[in-house]
C-alpha positions as CSV (number, residue, x, y, z in Angstrom):
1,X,115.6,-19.4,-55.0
2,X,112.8,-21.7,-53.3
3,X,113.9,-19.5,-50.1
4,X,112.9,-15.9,-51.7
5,X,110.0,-17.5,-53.2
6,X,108.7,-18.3,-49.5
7,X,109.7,-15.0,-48.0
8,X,107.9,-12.7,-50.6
9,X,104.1,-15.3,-50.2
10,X,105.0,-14.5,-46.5
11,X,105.8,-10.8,-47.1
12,X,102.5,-10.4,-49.2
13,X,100.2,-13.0,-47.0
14,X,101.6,-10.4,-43.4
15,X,100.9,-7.9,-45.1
16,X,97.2,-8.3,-46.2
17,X,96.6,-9.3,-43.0
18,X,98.6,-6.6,-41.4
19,X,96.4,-4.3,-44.2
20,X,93.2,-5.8,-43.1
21,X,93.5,-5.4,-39.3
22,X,94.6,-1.9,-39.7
23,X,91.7,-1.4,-41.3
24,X,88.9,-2.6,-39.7
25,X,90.5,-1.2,-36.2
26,X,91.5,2.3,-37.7
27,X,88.2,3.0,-39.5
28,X,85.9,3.8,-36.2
29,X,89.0,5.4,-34.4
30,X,89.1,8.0,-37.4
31,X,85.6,8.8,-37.4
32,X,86.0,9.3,-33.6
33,X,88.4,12.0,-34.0
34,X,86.8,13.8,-37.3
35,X,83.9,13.9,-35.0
36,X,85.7,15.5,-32.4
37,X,87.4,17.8,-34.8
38,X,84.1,18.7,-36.4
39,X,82.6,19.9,-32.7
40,X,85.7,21.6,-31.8
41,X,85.6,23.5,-34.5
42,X,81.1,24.1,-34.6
43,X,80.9,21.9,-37.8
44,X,79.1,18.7,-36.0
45,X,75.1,18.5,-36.3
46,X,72.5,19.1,-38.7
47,X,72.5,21.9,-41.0
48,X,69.5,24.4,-40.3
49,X,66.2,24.0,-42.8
50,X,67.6,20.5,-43.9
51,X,65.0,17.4,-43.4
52,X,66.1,13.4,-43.3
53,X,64.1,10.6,-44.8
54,X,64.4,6.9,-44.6
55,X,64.8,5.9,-48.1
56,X,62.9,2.9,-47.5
57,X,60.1,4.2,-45.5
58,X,59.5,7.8,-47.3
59,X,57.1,9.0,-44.8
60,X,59.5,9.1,-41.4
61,X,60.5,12.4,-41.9
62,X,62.9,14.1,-39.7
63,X,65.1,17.2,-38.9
64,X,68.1,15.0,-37.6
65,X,69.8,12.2,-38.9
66,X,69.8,8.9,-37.8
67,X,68.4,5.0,-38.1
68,X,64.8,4.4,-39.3
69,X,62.5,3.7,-35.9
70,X,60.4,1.1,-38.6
């Protein structure tokens, strides 16, 4: 019984970690490739007559988007 009981916290503990590794590695892999998609297909860039705005500094106003220069 006490045998089980230590395999399943193991099971769980591996597979967190296993969860949390995946993730952190995967996420800027899949942006990567939805990215390349997107070009691939003419869907990457900035749609035509839309303007960006920091949300913290109002006035930086621009037609691409991107970090605040502030």
């Amino acid at each position: 019984m006490k045998a089980k009981r230590n395999l399943l916290i193991w099971g769980i503990v591996i597979g967190v970690l296993a969860a949390a590794v995946g993730s952190y590695i995967g996420v800027p892999s899949i942006r990567r490739a939805v990215d390349r998609m997107a070009s691939t297909f003419g869907l990457a860039g900035p749609k035509e007559g839309v303007t960006y705005w920091c949300p913290m500094h109002p006035e930086i106003v621009r037609k691409n988007p991107g970090t605040c220069p502030v």
